[in-house]
C-alpha positions in Angstrom: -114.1 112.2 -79.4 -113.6 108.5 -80.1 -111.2 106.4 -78.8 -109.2 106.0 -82.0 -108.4 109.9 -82.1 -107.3 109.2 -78.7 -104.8 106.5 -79.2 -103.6 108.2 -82.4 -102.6 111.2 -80.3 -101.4 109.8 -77.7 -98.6 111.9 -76.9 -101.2 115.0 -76.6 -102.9 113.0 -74.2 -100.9 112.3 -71.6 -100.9 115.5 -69.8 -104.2 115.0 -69.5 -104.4 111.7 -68.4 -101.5 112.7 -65.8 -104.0 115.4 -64.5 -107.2 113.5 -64.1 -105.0 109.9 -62.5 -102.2 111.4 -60.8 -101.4 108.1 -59.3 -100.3 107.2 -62.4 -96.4 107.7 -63.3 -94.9 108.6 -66.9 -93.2 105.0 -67.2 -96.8 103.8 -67.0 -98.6 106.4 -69.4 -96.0 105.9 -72.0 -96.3 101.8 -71.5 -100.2 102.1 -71.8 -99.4 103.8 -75.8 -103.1 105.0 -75.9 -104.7 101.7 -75.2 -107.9 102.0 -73.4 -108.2 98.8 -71.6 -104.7 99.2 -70.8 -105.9 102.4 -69.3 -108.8 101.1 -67.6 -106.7 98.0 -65.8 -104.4 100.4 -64.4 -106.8 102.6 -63.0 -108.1 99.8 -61.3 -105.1 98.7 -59.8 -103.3 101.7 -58.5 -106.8 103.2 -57.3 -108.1 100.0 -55.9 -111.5 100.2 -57.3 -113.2 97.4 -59.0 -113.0 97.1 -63.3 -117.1 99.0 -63.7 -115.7 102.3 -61.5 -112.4 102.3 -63.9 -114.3 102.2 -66.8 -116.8 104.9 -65.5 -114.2 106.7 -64.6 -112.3 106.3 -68.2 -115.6 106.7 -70.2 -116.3 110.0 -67.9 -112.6 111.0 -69.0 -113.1 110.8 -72.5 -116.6 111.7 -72.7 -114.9 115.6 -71.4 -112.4 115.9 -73.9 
């Protein structure tokens, strides 16, 4: 699945992005609005890891839907 399909379904995806980052809240899934670096940055923060382990972690993510 490519990130477009993704981001153009956004709403479907949430639930699953709440599952796999619980950290994150809803306020801050619906303010992401499918976009991937978006994504990636907040992973980082709330998570503490550096940007390559977020993206791993996204491109892991999407790589299992």
């Amino acid at each position: 699945m490519n990130w477009d399909q993704i981001e153009g379904n956004w709403k479907q995806f949430k639930g699953k992005v709440k599952e796999h980052w619980g950290n994150l809240t809803d306020d801050q899934i619906d303010q992401i609005a499918g976009k991937r670096d978006q994504l990636i940055g907040l992973v980082q923060e709330e998570y503490g890891i550096k940007r390559e382990a977020a993206e791993s972690q996204v491109r892991d993510w999407e790589s299992r839907l």
